[in-house]
TORDO-865223 format. One record per residue: residue in three letters; x negated, z, y negated of N, C-alpha, C in turn; residue number from 0. Coordinates in pm, whole numbers, plus 50000, padded with zeros to 5 digits. Atoms other than C-alpha are relative to their C-alpha. Layout:
% residues N
  resn    n_u    n_w    n_v   ca_u   ca_w   ca_v    c_u    c_w    c_v  resi
   ALA      X      Z      Y      X      Z      Y      X      Z      Y   NUM
...
END
This chain:
% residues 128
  resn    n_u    n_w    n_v   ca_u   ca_w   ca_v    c_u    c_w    c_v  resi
   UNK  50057  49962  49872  49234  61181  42546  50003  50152  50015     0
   UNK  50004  49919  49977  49289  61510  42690  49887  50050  50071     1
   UNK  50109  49901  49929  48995  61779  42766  50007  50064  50084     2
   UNK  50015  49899  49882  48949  61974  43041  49879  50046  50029     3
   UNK  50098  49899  49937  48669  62211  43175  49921  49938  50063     4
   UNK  50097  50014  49906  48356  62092  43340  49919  50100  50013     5
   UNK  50091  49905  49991  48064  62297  43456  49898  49895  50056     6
   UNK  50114  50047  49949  47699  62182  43480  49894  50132  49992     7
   UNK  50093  49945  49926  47396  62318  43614  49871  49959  50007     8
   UNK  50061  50030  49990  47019  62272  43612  49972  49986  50189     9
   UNK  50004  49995  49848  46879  62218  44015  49975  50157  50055    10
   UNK  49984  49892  49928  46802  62607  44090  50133  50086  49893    11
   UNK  49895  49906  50069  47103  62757  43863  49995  50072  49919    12
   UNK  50009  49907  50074  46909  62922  43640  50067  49975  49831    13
   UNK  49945  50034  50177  47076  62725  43319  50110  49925  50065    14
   UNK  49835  50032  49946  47447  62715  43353  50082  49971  49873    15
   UNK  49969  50031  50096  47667  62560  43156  50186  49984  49980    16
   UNK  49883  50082  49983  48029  62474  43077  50066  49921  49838    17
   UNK  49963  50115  50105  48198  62177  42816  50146  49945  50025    18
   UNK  49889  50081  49994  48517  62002  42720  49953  49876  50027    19
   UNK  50007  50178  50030  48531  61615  42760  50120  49950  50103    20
   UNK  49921  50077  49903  48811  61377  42902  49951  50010  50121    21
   UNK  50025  50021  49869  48800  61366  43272  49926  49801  50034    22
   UNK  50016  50118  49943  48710  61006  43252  49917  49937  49861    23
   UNK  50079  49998  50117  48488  61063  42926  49870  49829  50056    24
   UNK  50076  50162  49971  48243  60725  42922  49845  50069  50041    25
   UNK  50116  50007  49970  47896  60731  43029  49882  49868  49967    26
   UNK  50078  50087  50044  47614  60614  42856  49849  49979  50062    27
   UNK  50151  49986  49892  47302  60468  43076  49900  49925  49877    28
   UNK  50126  50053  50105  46968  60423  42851  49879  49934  50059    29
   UNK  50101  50055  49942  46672  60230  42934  49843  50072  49916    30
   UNK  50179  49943  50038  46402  60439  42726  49932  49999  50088    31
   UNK  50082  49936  49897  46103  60573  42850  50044  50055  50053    32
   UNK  49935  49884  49927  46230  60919  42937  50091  49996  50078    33
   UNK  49946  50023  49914  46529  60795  43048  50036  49898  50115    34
   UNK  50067  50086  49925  46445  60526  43253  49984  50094  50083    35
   UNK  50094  49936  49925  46190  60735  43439  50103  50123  50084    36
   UNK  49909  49910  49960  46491  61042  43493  50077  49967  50041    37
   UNK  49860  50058  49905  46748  60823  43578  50146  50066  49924    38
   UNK  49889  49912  50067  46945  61036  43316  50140  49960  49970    39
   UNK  49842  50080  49996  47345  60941  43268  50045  50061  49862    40
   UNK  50027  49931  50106  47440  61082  42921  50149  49959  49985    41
   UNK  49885  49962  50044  47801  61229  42807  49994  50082  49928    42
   UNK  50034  49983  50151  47792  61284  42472  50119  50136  49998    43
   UNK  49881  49915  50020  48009  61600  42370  49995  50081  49923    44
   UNK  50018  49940  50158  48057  61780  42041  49898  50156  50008    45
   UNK  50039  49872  49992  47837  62102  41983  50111  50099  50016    46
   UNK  49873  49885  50019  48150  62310  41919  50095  50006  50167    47
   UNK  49977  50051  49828  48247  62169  42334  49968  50080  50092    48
   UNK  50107  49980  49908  47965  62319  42491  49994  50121  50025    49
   UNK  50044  49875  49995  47906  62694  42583  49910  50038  50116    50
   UNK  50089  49933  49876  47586  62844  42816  50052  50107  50036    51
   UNK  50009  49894  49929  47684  63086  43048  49904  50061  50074    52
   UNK  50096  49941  49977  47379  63129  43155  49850  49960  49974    53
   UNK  50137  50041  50061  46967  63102  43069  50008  49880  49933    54
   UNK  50018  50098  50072  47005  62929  42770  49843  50030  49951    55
   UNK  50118  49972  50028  46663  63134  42759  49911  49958  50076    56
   UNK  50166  50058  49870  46450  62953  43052  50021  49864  49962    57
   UNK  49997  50186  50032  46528  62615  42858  49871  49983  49904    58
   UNK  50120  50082  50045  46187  62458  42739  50056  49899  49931    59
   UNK  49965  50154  50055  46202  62182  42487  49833  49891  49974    60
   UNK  50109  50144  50034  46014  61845  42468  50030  49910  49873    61
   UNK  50008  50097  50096  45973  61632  42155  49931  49876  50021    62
   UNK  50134  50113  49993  45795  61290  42141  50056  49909  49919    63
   UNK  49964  50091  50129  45789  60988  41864  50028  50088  49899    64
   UNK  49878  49933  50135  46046  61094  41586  50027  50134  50019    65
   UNK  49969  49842  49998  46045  61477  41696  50130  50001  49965    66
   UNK  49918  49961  50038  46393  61445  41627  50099  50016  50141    67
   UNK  49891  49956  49886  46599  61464  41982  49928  50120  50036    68
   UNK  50022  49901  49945  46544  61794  42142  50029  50041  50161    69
   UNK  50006  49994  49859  46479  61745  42528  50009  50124  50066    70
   UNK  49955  49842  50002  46589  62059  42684  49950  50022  50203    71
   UNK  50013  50019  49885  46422  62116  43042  49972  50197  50066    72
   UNK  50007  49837  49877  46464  62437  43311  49854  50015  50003    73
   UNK  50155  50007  49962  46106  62598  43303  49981  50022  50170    74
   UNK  50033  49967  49800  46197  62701  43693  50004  49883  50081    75
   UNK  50037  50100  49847  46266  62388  43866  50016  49885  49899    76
   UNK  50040  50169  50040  46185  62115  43602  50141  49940  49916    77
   UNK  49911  50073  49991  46539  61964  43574  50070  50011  49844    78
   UNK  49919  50022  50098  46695  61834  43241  50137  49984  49976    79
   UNK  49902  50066  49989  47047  61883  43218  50086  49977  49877    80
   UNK  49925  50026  50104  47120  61840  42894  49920  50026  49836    81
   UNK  50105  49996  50141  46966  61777  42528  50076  49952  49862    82
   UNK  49976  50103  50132  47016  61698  42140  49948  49910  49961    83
   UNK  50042  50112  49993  46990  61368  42113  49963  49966  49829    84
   UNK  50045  50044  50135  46854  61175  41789  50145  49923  49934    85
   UNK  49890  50089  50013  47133  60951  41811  50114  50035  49954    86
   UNK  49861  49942  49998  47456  61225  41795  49938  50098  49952    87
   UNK  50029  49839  50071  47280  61537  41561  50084  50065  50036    88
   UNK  49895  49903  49988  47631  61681  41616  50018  50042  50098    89
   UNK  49972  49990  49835  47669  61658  42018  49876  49993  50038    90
   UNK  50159  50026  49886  47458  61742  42319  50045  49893  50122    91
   UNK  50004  50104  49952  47415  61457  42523  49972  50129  50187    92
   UNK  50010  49960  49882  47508  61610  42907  49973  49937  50148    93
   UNK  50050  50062  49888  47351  61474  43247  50105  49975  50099    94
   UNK  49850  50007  49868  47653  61355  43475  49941  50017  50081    95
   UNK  50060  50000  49856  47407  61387  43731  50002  50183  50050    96
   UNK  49952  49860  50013  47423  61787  43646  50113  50031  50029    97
   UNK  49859  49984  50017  47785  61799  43650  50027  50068  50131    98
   UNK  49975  49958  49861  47883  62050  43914  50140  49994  50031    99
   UNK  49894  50031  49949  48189  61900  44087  50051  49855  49959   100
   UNK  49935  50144  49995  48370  61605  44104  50109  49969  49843   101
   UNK  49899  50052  50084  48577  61649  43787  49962  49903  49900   102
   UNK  50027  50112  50078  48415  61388  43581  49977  49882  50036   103
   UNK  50007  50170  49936  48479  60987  43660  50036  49921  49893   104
   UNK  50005  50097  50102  48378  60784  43384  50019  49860  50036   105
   UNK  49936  50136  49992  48576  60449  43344  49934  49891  49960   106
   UNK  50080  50066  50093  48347  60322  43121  49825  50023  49986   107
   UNK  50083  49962  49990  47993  60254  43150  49934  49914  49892   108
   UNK  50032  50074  50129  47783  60176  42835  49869  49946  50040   109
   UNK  50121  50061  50004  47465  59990  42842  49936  50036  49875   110
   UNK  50129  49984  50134  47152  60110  42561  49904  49966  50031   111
   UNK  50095  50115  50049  46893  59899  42506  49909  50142  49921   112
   UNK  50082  49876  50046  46689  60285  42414  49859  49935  49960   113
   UNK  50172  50024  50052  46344  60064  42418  50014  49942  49870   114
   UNK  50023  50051  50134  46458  59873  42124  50133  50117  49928   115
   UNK  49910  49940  50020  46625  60176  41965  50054  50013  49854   116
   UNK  49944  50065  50118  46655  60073  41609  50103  49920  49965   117
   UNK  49942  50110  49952  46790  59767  41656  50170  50048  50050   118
   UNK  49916  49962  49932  47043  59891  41893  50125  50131  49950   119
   UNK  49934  49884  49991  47166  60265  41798  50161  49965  49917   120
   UNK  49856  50014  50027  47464  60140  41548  50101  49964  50054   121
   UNK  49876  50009  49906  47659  59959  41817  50052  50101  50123   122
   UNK  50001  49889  49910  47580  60283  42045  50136  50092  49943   123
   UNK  49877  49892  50112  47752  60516  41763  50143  49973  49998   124
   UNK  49856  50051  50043  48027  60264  41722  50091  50021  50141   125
   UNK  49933  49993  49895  48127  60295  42123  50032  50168  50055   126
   UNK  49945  49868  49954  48077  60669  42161  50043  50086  49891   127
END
């Protein structure tokens, strides 16, 4: 699969971002709490992918349970667009809903079962 350039964005601009991933990279929808409630869309993409161009310093983090994902939220207008997940230590898990522009159209949409997340996470790993 070939990479190309995206750019995401929190809702006022103050945390800017840009990442590799296929143009048609998969999308994984979770049913946790958190994401449930956010509606969050999650495209997984290697740390070494990712670069902030801008306020990677107005990013707030949230923990809860296992303190081990690292929820990453804009302190100016709230909006999560992107976090280290528990699931991928290596990749940050990016918000397609962030994604500024049309270049990302995932072919593939995964289903996680996040409330039972034990259970579940090895067939997660095995698809992304």
């Amino acid at each position: 699969m070939d990479k190309m350039k995206h750019h995401g964005s929190c809702h006022c601009g103050a945390v800017q971002f840009e990442f590799l991933a296929p143009a048609d990279a998969p999308v994984t929808i979770c049913n946790c709490s958190i994401c449930g409630l956010s509606a969050y869309q999650h495209i997984f993409v290697p740390k070494s992918d990712l670069n902030f161009t801008r306020g990677q310093d107005v990013l707030t983090e949230y923990r809860f349970e296992t303190k081990q994902a690292v929820h990453m939220f804009c302190k100016t207008c709230g909006i999560k667009p992107l976090y280290q997940p528990r699931s991928h230590p290596d990749q940050w898990s990016v918000n397609l809903r962030c994604v500024i522009s049309d270049t990302l159209s995932p072919k593939e949409r995964i289903e996680f079962d996040g409330q039972n997340w034990e259970a579940s996470i090895t067939g997660l790993r095995e698809k992304t």
